[in-house]
C-alpha positions as CSV (number, residue, x, y, z in Angstrom):
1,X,-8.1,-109.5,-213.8
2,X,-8.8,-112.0,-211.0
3,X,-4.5,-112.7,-211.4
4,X,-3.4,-109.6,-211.8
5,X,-4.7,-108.6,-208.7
6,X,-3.3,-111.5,-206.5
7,X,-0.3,-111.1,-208.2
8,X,-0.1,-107.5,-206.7
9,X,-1.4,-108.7,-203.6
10,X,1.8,-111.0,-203.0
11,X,4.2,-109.0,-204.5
12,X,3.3,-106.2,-202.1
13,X,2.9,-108.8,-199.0
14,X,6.5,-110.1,-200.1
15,X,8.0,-106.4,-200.2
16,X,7.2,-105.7,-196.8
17,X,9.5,-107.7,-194.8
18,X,8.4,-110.0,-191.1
19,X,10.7,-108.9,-188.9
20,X,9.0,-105.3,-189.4
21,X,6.1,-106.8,-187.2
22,X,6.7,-107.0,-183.2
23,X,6.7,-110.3,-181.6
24,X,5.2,-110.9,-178.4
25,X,6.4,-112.4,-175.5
26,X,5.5,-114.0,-171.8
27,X,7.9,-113.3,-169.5
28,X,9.6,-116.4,-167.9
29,X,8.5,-116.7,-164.8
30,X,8.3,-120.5,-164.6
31,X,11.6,-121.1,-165.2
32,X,12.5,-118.1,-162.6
33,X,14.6,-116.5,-165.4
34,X,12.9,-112.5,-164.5
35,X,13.9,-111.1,-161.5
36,X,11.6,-107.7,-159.4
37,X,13.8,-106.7,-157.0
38,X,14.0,-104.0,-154.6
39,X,16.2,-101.6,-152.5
40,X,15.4,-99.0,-150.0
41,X,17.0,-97.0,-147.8
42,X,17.0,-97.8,-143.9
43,X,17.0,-94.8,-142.2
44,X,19.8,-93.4,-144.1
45,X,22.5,-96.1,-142.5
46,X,22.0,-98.6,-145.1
47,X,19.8,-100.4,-147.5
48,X,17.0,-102.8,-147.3
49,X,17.2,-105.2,-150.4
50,X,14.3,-107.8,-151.6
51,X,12.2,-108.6,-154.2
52,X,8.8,-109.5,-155.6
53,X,8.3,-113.4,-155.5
54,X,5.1,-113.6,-157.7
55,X,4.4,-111.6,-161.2
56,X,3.8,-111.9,-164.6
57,X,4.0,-109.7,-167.8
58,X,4.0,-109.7,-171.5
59,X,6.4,-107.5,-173.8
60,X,6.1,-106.8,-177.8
61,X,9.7,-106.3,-179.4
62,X,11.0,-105.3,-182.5
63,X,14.9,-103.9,-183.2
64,X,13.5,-102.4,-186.3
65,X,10.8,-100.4,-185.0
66,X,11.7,-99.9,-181.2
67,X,8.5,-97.1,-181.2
68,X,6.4,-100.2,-181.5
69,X,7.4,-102.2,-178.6
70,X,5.5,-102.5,-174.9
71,X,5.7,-104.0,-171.9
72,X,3.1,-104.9,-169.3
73,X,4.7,-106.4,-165.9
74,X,2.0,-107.4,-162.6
75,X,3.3,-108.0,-159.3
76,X,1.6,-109.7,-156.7
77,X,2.7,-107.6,-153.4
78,X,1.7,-109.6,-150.9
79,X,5.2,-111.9,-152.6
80,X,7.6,-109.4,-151.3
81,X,10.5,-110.7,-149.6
82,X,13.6,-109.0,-148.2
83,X,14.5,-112.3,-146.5
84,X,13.5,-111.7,-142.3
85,X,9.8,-113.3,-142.3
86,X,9.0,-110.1,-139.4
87,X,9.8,-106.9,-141.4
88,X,8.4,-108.5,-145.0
89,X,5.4,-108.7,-142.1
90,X,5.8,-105.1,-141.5
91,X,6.3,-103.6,-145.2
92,X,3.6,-105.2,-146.7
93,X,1.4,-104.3,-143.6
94,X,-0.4,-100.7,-143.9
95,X,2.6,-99.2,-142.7
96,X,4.0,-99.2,-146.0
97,X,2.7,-100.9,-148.9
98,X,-0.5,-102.2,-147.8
99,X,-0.7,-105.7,-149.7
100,X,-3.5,-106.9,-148.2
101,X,-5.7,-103.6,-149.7
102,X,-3.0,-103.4,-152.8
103,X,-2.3,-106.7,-153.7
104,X,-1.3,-105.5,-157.4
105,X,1.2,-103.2,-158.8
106,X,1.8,-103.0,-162.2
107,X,3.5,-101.3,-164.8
108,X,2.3,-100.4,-168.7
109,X,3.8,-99.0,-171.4
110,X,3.0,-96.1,-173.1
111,X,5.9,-95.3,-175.2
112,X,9.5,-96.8,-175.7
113,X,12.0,-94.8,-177.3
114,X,16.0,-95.4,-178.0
115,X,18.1,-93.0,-176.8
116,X,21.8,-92.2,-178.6
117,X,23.7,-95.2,-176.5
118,X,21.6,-97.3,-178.0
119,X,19.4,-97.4,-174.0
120,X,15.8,-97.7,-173.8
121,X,13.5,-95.0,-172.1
122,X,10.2,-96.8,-171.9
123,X,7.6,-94.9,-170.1
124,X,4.3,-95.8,-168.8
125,X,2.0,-95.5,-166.1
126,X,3.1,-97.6,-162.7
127,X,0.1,-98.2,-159.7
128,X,1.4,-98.8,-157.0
129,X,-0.7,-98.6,-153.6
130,X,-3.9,-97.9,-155.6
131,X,-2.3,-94.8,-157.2
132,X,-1.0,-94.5,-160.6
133,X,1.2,-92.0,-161.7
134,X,3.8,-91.5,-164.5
135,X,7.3,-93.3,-164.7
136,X,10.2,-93.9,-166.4
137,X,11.9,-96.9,-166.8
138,X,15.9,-96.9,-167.8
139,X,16.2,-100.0,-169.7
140,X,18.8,-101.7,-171.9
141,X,18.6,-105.0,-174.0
142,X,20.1,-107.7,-173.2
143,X,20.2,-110.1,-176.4
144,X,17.8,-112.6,-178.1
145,X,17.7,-115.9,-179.8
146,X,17.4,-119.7,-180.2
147,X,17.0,-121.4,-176.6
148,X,17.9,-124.9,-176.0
149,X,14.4,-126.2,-176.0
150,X,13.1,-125.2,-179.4
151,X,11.5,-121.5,-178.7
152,X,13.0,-117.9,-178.9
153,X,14.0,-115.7,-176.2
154,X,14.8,-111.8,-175.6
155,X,15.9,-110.5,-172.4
156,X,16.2,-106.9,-171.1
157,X,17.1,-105.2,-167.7
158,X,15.9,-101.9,-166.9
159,X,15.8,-99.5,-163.1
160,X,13.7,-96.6,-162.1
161,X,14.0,-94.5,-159.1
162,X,9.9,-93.9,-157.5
163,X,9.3,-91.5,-154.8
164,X,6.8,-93.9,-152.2
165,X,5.4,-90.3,-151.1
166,X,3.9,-90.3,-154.8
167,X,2.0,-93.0,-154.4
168,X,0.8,-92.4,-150.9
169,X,2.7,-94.5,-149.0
170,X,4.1,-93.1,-145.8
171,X,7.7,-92.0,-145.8
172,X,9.9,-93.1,-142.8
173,X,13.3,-91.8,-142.2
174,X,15.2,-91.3,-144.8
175,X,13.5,-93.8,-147.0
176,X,11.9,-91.4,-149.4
177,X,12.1,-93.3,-152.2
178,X,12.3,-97.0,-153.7
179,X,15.0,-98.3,-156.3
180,X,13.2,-101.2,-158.2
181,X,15.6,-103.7,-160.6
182,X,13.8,-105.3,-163.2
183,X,14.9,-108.2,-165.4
184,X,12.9,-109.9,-168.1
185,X,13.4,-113.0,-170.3
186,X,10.6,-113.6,-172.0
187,X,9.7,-116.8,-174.7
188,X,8.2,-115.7,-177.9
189,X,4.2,-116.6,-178.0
């Protein structure tokens, strides 16, 4: 009996393939292969671009089962640099983001879903400023595989339009609203 009932315990392990299971990921930070990046609108003339020196994240993937993926990204906001040391003084002050009060945004999942094209939707909840409201994030994957030094990567890129007035942030101008570019490569745990 003993037998018969490992014998159905492995045939029904074998019959449910791995790659049905998500793997987990850390996004690549270290090696400076994720990018947070920023653009806003200066007072309707042109843009303001920058990005987020300092975060970290985790994602679960699998092609198979997309409904089962996640992503959790952290950014340190006091790290944001648009490249002239005076106004990444004045964004991060309480004028605008307030980093020394908000230090963190982050962004979770709460659902992924593929769209027709073969795009991701992955929605979540984003804090920002010490508010945290719904978002979307337009995402697409990039590719996966063997890297040169032994592990596994996956890489995806993804945009979402958020509306600073949202999240309590004053608006100035014409700069209602804050494009964010987000790339991750992350090795597989």
């Amino acid at each position: 009996m003993k037998k018969l009932m490992m014998a159905s315990a492995l045939t029904a392990a074998m019959a449910f393939p791995l790659s049905a299971m998500a793997a987990d990921y850390t996004v690549d930070t270290k090696g400076a292969h994720a990018f947070v990046s920023f653009k806003v609108s200066h007072l309707g003339y042109s843009f303001i671009q920058g990005r987020f020196n300092e975060f970290d994240g985790t994602f679960s993937y699998d092609a198979d089962n997309i409904e089962a993926s996640k992503v959790t990204v952290n950014v340190n906001t006091e790290s944001l640099d648009s490249n002239h040391a005076e106004r990444d003084k004045h964004l991060r002050s309480d004028d605008f983001i307030d980093a020394s009060k908000y230090s963190t945004a982050k962004f979770v999942s709460t659902k992924v879903t593929k769209n027709a094209d073969g795009t991701l939707s992955i929605a979540g909840d984003m804090t920002l400023h010490g508010v945290t409201k719904p978002a979307v994030i337009d995402a697409k994957f990039i590719g996966e595989g063997k890297d040169p030094w032994g592990g596994y990567r996956a890489g995806f890129e993804g945009t979402t339009r958020l509306q600073v007035a949202d999240y309590g942030i004053k608006v100035v101008g014409a700069s209602s609203y804050v494009d964010l570019d987000i790339v991750l490569e992350g090795v597989r745990n």
